[in-house]
C-alpha positions in Angstrom: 0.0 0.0 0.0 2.7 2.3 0.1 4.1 2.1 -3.1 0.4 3.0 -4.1 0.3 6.1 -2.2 3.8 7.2 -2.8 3.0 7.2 -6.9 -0.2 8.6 -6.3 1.4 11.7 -4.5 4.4 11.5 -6.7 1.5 12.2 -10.0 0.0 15.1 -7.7 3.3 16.5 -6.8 3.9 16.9 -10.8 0.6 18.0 -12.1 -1.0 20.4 -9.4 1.4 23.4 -10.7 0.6 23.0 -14.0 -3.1 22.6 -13.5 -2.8 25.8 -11.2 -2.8 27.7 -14.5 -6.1 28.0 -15.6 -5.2 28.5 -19.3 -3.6 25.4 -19.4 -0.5 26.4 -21.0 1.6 24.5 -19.2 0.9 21.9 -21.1 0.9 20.9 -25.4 -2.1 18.6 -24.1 -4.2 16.8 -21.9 -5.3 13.3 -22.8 -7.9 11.4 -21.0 -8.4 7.2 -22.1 -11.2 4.9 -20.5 -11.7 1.7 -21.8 -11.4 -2.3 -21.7 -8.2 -3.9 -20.2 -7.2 -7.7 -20.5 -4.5 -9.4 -18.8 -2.5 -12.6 -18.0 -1.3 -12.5 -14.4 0.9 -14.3 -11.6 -1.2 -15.9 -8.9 0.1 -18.6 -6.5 2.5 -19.3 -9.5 0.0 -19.9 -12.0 -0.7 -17.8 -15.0 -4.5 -16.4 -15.1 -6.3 -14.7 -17.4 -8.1 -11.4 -15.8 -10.7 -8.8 -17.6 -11.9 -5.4 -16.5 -11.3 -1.5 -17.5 -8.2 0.8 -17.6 -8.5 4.6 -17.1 -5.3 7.0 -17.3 -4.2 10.7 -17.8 -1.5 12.0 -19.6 0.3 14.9 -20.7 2.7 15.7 -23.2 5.5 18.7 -22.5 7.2 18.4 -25.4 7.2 16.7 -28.9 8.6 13.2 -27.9 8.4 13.5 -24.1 4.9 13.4 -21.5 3.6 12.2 -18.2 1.1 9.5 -17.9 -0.2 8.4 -15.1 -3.2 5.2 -15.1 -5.7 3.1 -13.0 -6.5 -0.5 -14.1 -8.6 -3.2 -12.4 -9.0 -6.7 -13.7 -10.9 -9.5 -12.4 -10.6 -13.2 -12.5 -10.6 -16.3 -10.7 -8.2 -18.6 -8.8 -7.0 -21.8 -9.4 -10.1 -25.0 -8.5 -11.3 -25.2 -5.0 -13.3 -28.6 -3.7 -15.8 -28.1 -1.6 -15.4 -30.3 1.5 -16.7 -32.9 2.4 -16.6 -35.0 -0.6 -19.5 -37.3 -1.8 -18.8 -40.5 0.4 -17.5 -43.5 -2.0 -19.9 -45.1 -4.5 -22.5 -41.9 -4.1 -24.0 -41.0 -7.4 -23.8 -37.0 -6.1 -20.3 -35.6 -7.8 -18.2 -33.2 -6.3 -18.1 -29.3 -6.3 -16.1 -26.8 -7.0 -15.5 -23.5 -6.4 -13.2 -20.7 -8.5 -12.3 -17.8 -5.8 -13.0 -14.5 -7.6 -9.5 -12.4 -7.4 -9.2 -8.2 -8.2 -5.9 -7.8 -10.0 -5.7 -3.9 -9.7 -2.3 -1.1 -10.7 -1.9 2.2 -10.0 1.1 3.3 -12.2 2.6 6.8 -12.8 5.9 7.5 -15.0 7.2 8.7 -18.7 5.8 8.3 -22.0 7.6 9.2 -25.8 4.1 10.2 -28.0 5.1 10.4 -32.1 2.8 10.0 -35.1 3.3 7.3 -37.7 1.5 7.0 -40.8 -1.7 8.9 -39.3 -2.1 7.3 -36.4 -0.4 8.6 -33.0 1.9 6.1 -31.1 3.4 6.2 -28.0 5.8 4.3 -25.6 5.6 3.9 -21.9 7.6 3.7 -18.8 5.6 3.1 -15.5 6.2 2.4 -12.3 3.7 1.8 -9.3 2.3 -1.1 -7.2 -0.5 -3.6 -8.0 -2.8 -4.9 -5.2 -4.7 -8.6 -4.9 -7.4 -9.1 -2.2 -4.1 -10.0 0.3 -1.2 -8.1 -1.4 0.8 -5.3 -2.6 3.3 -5.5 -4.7 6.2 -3.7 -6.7 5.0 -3.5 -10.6 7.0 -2.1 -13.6 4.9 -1.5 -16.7 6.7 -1.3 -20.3 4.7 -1.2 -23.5 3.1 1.0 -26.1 0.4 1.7 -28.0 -1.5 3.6 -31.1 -4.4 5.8 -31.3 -6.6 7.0 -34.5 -7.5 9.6 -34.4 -11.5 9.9 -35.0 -12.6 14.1 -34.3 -10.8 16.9 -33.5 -10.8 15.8 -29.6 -11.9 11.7 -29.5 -9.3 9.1 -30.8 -9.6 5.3 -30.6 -6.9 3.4 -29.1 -6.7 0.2 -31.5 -4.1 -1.6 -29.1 -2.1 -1.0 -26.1 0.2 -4.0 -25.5 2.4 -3.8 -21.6 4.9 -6.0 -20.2 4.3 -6.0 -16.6 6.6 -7.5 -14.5 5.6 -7.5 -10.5 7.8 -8.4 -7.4 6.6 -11.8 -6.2 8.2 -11.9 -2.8 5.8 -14.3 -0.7 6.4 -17.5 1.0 4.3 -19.4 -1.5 5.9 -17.9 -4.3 9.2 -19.3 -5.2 10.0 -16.8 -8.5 10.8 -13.5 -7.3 9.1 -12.1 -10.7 6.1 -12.4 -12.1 6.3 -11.7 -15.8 2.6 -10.8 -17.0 1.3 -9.6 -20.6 -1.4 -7.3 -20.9 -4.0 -5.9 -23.7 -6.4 -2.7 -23.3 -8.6 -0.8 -25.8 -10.7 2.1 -26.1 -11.4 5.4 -27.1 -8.8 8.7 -26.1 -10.5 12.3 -25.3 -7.4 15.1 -25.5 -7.5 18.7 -24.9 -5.3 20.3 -27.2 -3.3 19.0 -29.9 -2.9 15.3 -31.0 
C-alpha cells in the first residue's frame, strides 16, 4: 500500500502546478483514455487470465516526451477449489467446486515518448507503481506501447495497447521473485489540445 500512495502523490506533486494555471498552458495537451483492459497475471505461481477496465491521464511537454499516469482493475478467478466434504465413496452425487474471484488492480505513474506514424499517433511507456490482490501489494513495472486514430478533433480510438508487466513476487508461496505478466487494453482517447 505504500508504493500506491507514494506514486499517487508522486503524480500530484507533478501536475498540481501546471493545473494551477487556468489556461492550461503549461501543457501541449491533456489526454484522458477509459476503456477495456485484459490481462495474464501471476497468482500462487500460475498464469491467469483477468478482464476489466483501464483509465489514465497523460500529458505531453514536449514533442517526444509526457507524463502518464493510469488506474487499471481486472478480475478473475483462482486456481479450482473442492468443496469439502466429498461425496462419500460409490454416491451417485459428484463433487463441487469452487473458482475464488480475485481483483488484480495497478496504479502506475511514470514517462511516455508520443510520435505520429503513418496517421495514427503512437506512444511508448515507462511506469512504475504497485499492484494490489485481495491480500497483497506489490512492486509492478509497466513497459509497452500503444497507437491511437484519431477519429474528431478531440476523440481518438486506441486500436491496441500491448504492456509488459513485471511485478515483485516476494511471498512464502511464491518461489520466483518475478512475475512476468502480458497485458491488452482498448478504447477510445478524449485530448485537450493538440494530438
Amino acid at each position: 500500500m505504500k508504493s500506491t500512495r507514494y506514486a499517487f502523490f508522486v503524480f500530484l506533486a507533478v501536475t498540481t502546478p501546471a493545473l494551477a494555471q487556468n489556461d492550461f498552458s503549461q501543457f501541449r495537451n491533456l489526454e484522458f483514455f477509459g476503456g477495456f483492459s485484459h490481462g495474464t497475471f501471476t497468482v500462487n505461481d500460475y498464469h491467469k487470465d483477468f478482464d476489466g477496465f483501464a483509465v489514465s491521464a497523460a500529458t505531453d511537454w514536449a514533442d517526444h516526451f509526457g507524463y502518464e499516469f493510469e488506474y487499471a482493475r481486472q478480475y478473475g478467478s483462482d486456481q479450482v477449489v473442492p468443496v469439502l466434504p466429498f461425496p462419500p465413496p460409490g454416491s451417485s452425487q459428484p463433487p463441487r467446486y469452487i473458482f475464488p474471484s480475485i481483483k488484480e488492480s495497478q496504479l502506475l505513474f511514470g514517462l511516455r515518448n508520443p510520435a505520429h506514424w503513418k496517421g495514427l499517433r503512437v506512444f511508448g511507456h515507462t511506469l512504475m507503481g504497485a499492484s494490489k490482490t485481495p491480500n497483497h501489494t506489490k512492486f509492478t513495472l509497466c513497459l509497452g506501447g500503444g497507437m491511437d486514430l484519431p477519429l474528431s478533433e478531440h476523440f481518438s480510438l486506441r486500436v491496441l495497447q500491448v504492456d509488459y508487466i513485471p511485478q515483485g513476487q516476494r511471498q512464502d508461496y511464491q518461489p520466483s521473485a518475478w512475475g512476468n505478466n502480458i497485458r491488452f487494453q482498448t478504447g477510445i482517447v478524449y485530448t485537450i489540445g493538440p494530438h
